[in-house]
N, CA, C and O atoms as a Tripos MOL2 file, in Angstrom:
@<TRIPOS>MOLECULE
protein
  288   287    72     0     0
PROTEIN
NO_CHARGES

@<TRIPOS>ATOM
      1 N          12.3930  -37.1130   37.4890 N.3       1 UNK1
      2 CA         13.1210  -35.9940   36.9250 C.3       1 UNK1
      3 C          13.7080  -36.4140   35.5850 C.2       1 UNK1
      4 O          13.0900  -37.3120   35.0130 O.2       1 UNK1
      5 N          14.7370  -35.9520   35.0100 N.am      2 UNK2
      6 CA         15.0850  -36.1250   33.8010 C.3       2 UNK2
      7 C          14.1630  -35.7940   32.4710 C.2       2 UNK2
      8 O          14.3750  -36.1710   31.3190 O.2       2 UNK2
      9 N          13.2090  -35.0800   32.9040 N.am      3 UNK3
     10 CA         12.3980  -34.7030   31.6060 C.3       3 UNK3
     11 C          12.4830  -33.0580   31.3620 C.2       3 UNK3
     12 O          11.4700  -32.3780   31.5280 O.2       3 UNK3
     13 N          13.4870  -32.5780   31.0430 N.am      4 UNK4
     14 CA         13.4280  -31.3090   31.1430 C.3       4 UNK4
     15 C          15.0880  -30.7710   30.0630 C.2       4 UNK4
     16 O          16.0500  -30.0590   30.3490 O.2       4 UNK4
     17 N          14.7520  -31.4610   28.9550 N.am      5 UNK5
     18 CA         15.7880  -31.2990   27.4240 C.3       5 UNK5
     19 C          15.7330  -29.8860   27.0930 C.2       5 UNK5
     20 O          16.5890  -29.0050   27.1870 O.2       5 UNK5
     21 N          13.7390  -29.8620   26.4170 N.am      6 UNK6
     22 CA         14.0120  -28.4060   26.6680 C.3       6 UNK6
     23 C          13.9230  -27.3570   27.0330 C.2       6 UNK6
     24 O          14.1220  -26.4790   26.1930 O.2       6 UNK6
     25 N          13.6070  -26.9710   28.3490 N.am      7 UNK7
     26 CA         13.4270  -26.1390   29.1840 C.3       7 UNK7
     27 C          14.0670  -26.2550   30.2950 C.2       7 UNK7
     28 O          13.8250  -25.6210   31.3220 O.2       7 UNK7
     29 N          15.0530  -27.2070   30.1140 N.am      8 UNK8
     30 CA         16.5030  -26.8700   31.3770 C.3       8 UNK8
     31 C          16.1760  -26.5840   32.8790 C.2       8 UNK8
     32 O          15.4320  -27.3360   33.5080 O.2       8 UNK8
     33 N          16.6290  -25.7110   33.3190 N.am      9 UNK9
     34 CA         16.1840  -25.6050   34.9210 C.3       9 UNK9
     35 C          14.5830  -25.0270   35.4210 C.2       9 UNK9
     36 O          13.9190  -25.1300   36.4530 O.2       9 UNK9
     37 N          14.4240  -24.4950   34.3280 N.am     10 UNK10
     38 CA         12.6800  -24.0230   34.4170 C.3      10 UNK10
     39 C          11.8510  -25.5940   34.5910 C.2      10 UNK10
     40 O          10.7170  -25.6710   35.0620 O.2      10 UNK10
     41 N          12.3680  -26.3730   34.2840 N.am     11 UNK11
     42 CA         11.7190  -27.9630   34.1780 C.3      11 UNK11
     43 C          11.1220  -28.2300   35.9670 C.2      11 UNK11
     44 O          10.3300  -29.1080   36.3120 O.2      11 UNK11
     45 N          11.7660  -27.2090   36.8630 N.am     12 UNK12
     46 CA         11.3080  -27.2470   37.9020 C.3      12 UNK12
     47 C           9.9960  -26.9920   38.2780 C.2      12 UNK12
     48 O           9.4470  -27.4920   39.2600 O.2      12 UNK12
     49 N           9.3850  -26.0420   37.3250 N.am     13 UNK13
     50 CA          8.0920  -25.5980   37.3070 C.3      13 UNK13
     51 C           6.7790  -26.6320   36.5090 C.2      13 UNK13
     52 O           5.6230  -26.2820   36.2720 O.2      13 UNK13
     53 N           7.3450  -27.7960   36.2590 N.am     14 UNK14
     54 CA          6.3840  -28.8130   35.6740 C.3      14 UNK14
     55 C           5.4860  -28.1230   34.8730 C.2      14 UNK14
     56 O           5.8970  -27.1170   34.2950 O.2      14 UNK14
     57 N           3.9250  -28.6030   34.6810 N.am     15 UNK15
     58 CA          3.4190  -27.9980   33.9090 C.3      15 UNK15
     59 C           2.9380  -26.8560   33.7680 C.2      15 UNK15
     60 O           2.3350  -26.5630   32.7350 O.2      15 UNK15
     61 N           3.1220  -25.9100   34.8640 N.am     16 UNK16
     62 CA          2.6610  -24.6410   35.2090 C.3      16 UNK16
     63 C           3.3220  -23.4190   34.2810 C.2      16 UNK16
     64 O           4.3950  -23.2810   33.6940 O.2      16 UNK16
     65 N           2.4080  -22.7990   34.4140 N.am     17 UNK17
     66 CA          2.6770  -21.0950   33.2430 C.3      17 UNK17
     67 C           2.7870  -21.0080   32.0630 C.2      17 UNK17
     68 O           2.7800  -19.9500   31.4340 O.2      17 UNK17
     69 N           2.9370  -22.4370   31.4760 N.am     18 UNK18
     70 CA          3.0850  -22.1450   30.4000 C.3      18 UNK18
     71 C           4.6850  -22.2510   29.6720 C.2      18 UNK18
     72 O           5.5810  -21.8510   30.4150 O.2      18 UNK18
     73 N           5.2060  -22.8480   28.0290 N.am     19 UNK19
     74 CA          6.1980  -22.9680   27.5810 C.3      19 UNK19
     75 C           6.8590  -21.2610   26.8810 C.2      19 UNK19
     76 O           8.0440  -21.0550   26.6210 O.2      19 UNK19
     77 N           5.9600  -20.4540   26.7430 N.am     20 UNK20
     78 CA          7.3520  -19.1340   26.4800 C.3      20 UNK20
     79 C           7.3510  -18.6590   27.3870 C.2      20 UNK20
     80 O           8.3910  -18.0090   27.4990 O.2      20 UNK20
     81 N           6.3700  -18.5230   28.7050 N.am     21 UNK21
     82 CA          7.0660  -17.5140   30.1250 C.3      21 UNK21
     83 C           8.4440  -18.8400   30.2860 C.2      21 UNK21
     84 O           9.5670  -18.4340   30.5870 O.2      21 UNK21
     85 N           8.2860  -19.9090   30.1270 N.am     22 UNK22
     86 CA          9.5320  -20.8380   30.6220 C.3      22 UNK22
     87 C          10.6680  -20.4810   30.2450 C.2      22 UNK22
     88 O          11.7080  -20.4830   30.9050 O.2      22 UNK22
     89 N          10.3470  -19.8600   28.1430 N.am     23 UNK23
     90 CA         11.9600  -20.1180   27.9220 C.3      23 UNK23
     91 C          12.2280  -18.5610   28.0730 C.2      23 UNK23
     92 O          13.3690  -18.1840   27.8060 O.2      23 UNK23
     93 N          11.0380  -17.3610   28.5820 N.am     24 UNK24
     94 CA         11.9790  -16.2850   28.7680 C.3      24 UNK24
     95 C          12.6460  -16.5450   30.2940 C.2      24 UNK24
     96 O          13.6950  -15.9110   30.4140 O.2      24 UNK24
     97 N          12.2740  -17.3510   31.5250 N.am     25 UNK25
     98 CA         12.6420  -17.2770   32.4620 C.3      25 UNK25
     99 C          14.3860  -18.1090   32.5700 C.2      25 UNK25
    100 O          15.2480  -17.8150   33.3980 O.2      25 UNK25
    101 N          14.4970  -19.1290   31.5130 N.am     26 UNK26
    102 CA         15.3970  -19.6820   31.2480 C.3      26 UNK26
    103 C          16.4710  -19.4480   30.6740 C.2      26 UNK26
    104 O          17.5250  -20.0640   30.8290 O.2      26 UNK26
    105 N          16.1100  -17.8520   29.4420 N.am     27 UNK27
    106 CA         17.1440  -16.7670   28.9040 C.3      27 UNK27
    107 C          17.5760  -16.1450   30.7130 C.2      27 UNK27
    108 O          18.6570  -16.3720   31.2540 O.2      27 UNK27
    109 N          16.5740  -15.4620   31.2660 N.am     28 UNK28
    110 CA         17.0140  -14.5180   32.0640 C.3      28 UNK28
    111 C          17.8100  -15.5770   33.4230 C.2      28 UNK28
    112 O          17.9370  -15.0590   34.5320 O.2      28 UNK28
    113 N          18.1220  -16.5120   33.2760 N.am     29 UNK29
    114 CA         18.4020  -17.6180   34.7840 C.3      29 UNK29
    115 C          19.7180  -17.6840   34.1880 C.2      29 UNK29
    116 O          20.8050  -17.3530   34.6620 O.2      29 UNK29
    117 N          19.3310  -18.3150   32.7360 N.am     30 UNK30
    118 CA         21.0010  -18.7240   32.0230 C.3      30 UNK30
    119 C          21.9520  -17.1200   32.1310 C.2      30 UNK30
    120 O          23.0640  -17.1490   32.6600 O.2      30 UNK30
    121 N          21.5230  -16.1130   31.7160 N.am     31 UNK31
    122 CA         22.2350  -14.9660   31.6620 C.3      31 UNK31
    123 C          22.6590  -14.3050   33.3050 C.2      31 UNK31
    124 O          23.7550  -13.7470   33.3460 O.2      31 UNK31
    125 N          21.9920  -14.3410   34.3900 N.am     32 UNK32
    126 CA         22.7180  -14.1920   35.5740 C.3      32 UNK32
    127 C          23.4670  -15.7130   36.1980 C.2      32 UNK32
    128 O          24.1690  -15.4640   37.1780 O.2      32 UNK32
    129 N          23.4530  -16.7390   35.9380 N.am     33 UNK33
    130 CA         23.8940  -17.5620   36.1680 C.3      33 UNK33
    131 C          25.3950  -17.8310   35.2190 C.2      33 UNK33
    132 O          26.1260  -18.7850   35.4860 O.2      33 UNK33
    133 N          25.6310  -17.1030   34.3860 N.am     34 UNK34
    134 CA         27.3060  -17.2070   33.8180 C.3      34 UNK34
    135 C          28.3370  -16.9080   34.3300 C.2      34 UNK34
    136 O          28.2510  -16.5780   35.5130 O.2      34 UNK34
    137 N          29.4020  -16.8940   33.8330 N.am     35 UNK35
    138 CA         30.5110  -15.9230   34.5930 C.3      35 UNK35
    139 C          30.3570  -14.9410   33.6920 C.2      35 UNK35
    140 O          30.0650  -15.0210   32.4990 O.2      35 UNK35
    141 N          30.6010  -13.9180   34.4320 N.am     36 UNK36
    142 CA         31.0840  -12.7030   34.3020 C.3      36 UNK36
    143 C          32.2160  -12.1340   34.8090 C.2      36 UNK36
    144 O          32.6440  -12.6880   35.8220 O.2      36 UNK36
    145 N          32.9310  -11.0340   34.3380 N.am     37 UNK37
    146 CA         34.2210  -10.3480   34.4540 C.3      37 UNK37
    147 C          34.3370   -9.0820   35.5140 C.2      37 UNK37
    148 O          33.6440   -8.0830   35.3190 O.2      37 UNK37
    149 N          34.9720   -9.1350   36.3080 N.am     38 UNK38
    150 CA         34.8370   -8.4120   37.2390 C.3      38 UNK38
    151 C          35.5180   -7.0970   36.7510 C.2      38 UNK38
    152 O          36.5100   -7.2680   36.0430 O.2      38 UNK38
    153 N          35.0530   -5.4930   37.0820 N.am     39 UNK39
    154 CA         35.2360   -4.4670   36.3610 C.3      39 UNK39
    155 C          36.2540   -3.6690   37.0820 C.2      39 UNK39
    156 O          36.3890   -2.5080   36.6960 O.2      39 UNK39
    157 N          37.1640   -4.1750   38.2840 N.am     40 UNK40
    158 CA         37.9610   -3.8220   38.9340 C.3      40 UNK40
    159 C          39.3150   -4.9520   38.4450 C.2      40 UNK40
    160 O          40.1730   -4.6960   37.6000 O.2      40 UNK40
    161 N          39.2180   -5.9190   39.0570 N.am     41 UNK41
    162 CA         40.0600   -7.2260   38.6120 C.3      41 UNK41
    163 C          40.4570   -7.2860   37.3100 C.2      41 UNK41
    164 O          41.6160   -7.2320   36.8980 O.2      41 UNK41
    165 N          39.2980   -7.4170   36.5800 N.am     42 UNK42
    166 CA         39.2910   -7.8250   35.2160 C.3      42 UNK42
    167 C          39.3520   -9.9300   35.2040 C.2      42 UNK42
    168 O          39.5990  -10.7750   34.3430 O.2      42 UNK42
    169 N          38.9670   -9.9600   36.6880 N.am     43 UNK43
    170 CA         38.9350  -11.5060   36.6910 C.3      43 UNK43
    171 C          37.8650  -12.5400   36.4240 C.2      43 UNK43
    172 O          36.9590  -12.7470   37.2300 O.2      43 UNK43
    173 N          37.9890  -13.1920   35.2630 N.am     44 UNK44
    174 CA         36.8880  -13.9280   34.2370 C.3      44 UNK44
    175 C          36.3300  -14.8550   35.4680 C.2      44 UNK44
    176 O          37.1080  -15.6270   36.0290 O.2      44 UNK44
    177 N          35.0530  -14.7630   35.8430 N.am     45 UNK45
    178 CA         34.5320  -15.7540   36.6530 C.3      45 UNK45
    179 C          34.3800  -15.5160   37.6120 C.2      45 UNK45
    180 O          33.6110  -16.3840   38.0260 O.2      45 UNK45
    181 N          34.6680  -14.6420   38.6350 N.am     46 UNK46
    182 CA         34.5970  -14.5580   39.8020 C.3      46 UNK46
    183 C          33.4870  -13.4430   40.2000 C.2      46 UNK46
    184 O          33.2990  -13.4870   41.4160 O.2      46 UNK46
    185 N          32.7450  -12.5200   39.6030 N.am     47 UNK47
    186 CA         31.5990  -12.3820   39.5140 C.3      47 UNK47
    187 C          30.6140  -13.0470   40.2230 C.2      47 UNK47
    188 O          30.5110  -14.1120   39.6140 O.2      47 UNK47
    189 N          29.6760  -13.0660   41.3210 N.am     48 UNK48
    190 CA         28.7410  -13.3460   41.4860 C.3      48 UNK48
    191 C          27.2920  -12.3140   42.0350 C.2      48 UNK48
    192 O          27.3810  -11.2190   42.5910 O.2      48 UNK48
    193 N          26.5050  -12.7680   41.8170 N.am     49 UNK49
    194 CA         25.5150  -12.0180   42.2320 C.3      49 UNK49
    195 C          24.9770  -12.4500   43.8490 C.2      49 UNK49
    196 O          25.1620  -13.5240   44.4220 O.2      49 UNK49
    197 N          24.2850  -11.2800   44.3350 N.am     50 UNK50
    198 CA         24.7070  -11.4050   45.5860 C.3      50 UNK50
    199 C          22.7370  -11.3190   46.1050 C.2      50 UNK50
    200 O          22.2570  -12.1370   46.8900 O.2      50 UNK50
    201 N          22.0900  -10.4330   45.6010 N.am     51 UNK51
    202 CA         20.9520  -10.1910   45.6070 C.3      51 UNK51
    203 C          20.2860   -9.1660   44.4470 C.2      51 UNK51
    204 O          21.0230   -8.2830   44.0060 O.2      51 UNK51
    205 N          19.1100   -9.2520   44.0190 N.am     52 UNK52
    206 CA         19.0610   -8.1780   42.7770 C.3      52 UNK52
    207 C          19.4470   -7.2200   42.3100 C.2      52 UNK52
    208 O          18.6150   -6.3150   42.2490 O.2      52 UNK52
    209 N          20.5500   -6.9890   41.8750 N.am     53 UNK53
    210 CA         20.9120   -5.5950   41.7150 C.3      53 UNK53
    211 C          22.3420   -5.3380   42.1800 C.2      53 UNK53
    212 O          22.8750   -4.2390   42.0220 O.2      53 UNK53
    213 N          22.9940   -6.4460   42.7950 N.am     54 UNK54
    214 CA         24.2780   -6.5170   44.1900 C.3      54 UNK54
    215 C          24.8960   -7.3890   43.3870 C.2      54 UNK54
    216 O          24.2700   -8.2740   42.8040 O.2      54 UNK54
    217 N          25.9500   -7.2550   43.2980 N.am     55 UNK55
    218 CA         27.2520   -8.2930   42.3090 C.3      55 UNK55
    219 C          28.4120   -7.7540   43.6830 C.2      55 UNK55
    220 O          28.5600   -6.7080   44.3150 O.2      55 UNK55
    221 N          29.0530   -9.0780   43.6840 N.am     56 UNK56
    222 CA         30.4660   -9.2100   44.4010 C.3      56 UNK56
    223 C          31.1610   -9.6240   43.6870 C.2      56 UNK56
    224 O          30.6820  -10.6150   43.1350 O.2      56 UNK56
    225 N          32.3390   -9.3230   43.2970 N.am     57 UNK57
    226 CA         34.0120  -10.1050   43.1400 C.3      57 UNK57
    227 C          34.5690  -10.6880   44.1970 C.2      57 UNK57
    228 O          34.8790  -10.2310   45.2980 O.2      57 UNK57
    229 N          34.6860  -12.0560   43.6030 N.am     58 UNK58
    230 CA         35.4350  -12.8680   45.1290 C.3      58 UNK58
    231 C          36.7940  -12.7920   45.4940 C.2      58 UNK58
    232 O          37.3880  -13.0480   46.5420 O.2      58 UNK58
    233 N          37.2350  -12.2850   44.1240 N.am     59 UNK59
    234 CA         38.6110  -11.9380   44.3460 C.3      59 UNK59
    235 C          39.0760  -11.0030   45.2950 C.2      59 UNK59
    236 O          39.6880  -11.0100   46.3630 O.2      59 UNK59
    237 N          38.4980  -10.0900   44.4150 N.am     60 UNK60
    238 CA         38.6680   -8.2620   44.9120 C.3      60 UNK60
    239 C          38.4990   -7.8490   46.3540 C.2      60 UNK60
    240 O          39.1890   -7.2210   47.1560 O.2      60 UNK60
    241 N          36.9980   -8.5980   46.3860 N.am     61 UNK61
    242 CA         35.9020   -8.2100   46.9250 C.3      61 UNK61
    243 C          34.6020   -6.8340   46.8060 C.2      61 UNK61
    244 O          33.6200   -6.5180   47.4770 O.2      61 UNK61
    245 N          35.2710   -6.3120   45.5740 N.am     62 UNK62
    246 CA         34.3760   -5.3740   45.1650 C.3      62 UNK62
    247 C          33.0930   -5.3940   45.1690 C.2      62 UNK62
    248 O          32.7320   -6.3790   44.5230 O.2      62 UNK62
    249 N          32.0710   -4.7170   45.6300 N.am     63 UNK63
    250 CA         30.4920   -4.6250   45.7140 C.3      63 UNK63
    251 C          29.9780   -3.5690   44.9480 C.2      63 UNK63
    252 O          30.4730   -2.4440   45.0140 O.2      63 UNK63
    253 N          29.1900   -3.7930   44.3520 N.am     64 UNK64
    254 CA         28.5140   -2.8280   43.8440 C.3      64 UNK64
    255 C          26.9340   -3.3030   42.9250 C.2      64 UNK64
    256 O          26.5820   -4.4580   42.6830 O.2      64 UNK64
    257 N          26.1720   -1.9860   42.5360 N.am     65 UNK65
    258 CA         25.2340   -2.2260   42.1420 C.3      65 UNK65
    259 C          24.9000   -2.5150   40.4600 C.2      65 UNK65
    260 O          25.1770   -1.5290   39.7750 O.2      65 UNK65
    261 N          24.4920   -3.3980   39.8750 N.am     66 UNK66
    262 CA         24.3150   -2.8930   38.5750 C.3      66 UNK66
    263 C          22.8380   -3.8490   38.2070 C.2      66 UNK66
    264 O          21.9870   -3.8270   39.0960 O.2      66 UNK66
    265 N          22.5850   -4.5000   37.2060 N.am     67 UNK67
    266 CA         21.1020   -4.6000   36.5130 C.3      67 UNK67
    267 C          20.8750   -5.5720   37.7110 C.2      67 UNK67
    268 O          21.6700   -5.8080   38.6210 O.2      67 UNK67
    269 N          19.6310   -6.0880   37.5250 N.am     68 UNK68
    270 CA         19.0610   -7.4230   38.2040 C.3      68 UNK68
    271 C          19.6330   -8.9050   37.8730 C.2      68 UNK68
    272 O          19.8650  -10.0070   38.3690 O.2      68 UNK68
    273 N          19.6960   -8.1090   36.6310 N.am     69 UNK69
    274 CA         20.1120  -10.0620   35.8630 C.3      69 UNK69
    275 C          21.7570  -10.6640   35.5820 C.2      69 UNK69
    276 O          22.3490  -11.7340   35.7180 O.2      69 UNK69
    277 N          22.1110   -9.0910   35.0480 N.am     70 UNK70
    278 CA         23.4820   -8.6980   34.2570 C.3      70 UNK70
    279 C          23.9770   -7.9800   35.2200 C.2      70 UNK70
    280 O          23.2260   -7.3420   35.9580 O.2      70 UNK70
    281 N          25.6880   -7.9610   35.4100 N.am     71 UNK71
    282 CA         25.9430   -6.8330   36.4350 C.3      71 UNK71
    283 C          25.8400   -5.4060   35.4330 C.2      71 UNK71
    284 O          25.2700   -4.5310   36.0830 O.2      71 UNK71
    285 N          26.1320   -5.0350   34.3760 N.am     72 UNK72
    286 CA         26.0690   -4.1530   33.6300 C.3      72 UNK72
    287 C          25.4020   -4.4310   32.1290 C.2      72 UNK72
    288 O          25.3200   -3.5150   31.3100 O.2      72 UNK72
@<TRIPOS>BOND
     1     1     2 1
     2     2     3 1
     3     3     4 2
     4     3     5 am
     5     5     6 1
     6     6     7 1
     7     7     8 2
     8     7     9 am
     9     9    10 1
    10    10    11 1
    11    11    12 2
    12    11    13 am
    13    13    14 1
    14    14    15 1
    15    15    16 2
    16    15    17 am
    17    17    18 1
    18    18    19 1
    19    19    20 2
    20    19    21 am
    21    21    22 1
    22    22    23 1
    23    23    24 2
    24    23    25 am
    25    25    26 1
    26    26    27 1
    27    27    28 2
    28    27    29 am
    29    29    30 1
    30    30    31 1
    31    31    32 2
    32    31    33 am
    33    33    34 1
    34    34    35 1
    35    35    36 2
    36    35    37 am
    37    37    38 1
    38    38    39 1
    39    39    40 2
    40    39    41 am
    41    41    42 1
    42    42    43 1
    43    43    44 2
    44    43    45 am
    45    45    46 1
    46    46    47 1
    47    47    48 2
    48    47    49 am
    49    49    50 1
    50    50    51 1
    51    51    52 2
    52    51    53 am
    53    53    54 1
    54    54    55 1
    55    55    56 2
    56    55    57 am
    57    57    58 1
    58    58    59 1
    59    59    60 2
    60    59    61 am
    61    61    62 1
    62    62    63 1
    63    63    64 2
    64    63    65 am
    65    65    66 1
    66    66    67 1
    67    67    68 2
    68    67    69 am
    69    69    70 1
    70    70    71 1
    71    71    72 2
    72    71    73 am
    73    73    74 1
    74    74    75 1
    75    75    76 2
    76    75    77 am
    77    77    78 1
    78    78    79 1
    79    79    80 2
    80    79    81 am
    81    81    82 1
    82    82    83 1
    83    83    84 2
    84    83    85 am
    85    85    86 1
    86    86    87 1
    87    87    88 2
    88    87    89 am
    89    89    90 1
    90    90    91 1
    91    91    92 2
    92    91    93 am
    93    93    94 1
    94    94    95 1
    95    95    96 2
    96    95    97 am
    97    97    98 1
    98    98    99 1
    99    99   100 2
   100    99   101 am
   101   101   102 1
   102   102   103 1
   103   103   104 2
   104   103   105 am
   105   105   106 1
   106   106   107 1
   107   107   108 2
   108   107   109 am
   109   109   110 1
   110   110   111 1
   111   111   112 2
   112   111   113 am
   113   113   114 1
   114   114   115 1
   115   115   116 2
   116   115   117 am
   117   117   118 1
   118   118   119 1
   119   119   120 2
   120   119   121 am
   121   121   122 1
   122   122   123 1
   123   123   124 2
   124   123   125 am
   125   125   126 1
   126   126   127 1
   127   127   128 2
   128   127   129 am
   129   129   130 1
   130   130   131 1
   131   131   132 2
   132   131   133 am
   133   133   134 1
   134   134   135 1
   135   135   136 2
   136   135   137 am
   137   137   138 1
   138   138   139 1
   139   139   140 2
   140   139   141 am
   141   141   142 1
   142   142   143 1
   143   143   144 2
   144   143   145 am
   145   145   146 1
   146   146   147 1
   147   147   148 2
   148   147   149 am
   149   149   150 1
   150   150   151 1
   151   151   152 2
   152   151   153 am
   153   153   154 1
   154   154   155 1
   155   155   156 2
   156   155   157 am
   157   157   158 1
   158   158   159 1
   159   159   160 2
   160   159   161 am
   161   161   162 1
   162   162   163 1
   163   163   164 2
   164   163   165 am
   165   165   166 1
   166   166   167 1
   167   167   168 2
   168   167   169 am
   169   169   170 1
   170   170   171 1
   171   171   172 2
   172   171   173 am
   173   173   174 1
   174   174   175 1
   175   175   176 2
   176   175   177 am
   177   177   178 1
   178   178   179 1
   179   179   180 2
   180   179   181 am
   181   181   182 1
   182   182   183 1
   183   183   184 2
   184   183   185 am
   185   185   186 1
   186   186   187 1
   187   187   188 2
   188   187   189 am
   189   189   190 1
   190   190   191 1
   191   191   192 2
   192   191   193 am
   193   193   194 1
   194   194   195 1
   195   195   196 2
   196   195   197 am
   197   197   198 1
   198   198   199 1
   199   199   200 2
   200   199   201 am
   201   201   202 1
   202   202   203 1
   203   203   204 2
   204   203   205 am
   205   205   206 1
   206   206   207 1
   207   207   208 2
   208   207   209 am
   209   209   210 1
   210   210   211 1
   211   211   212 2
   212   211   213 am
   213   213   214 1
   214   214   215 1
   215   215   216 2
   216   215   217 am
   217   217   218 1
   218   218   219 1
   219   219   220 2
   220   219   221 am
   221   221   222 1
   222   222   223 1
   223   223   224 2
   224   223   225 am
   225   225   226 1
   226   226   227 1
   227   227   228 2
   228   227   229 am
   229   229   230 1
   230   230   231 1
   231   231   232 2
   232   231   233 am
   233   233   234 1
   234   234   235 1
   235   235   236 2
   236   235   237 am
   237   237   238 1
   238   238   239 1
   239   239   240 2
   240   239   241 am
   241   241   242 1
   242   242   243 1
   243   243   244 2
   244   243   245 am
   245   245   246 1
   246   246   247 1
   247   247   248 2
   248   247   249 am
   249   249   250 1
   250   250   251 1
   251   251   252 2
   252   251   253 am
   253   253   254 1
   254   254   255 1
   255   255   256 2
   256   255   257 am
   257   257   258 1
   258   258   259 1
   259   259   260 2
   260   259   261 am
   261   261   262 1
   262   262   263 1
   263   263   264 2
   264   263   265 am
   265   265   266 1
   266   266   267 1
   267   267   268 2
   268   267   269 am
   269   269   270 1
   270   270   271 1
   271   271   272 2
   272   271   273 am
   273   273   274 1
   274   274   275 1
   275   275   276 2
   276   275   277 am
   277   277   278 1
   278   278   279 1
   279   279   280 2
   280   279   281 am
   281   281   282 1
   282   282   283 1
   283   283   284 2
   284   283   285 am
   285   285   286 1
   286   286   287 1
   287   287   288 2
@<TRIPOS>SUBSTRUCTURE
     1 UNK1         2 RESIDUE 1 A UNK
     2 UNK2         6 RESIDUE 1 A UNK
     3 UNK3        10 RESIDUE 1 A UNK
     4 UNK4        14 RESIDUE 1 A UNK
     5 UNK5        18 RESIDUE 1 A UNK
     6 UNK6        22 RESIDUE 1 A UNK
     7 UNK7        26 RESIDUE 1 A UNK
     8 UNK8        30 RESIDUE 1 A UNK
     9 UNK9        34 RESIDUE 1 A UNK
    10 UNK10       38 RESIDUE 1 A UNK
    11 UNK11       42 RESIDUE 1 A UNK
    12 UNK12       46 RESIDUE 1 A UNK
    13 UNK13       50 RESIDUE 1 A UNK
    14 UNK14       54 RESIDUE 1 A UNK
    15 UNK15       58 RESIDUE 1 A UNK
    16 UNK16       62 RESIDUE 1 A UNK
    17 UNK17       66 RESIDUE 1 A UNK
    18 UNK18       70 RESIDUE 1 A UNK
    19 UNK19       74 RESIDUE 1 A UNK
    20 UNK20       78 RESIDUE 1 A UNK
    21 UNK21       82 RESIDUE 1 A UNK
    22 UNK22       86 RESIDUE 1 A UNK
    23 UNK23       90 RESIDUE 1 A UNK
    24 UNK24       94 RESIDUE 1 A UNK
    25 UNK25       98 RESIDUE 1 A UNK
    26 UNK26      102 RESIDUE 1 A UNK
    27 UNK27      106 RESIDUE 1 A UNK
    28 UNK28      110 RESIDUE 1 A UNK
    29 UNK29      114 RESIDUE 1 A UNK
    30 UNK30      118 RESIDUE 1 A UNK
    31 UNK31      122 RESIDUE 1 A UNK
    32 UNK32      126 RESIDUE 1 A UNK
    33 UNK33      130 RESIDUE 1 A UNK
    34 UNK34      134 RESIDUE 1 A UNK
    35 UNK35      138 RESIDUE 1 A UNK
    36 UNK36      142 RESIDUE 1 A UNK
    37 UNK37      146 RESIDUE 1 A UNK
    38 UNK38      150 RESIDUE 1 A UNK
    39 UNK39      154 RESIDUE 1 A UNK
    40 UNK40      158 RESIDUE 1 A UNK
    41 UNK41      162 RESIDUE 1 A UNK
    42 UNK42      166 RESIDUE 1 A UNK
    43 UNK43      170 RESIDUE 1 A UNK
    44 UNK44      174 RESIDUE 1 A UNK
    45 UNK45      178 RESIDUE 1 A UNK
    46 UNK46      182 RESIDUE 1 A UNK
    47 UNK47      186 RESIDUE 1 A UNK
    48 UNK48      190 RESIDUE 1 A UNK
    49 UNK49      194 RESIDUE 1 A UNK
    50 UNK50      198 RESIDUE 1 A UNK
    51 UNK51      202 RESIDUE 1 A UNK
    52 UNK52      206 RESIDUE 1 A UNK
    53 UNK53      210 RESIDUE 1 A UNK
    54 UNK54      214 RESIDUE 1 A UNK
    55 UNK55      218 RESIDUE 1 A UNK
    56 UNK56      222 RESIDUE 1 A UNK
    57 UNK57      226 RESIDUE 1 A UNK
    58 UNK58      230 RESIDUE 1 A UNK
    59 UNK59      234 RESIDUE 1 A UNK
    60 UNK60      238 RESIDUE 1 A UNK
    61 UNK61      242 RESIDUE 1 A UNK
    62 UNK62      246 RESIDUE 1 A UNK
    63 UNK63      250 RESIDUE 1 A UNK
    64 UNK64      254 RESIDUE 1 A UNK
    65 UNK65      258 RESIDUE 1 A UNK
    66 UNK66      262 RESIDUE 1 A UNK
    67 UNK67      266 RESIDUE 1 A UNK
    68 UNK68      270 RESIDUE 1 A UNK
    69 UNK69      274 RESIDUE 1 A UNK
    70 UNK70      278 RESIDUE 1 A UNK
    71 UNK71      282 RESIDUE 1 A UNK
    72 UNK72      286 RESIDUE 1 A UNK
């Protein structure tokens, strides 16, 4: 392991598919993988995604639906 500078967690996929399906899969991994702000709370981070489309607040506990990647 350790060979994966630049293509980050896609580095899982070794040489397969190809280097731009990698770095769009690596925009769309990095962008549901951030924190995000919960739209009830307003609490930075506690955002998670739950299944495609399903975001929870861990705080709140608010559920709801919004993009696949992004909650909104």
């Amino acid at each position: 392991m350790g060979r994966t500078k630049k293509v980050g967690i896609t580095g899982r996929y070794g040489v397969r598919y190809g280097r731009s399906i990698k770095q769009r899969a690596l925009e769309v991994e990095r962008e549901s993988k951030k924190p995000h702000t919960c739209p009830r709370c307003l609490k930075a981070g506690k955002l998670g995604r739950v299944t495609a489309g399903v975001w929870e607040c861990s705080k709140c506990g608010l559920k709801f639906a919004g993009k696949a990647y992004k909650p909104m």
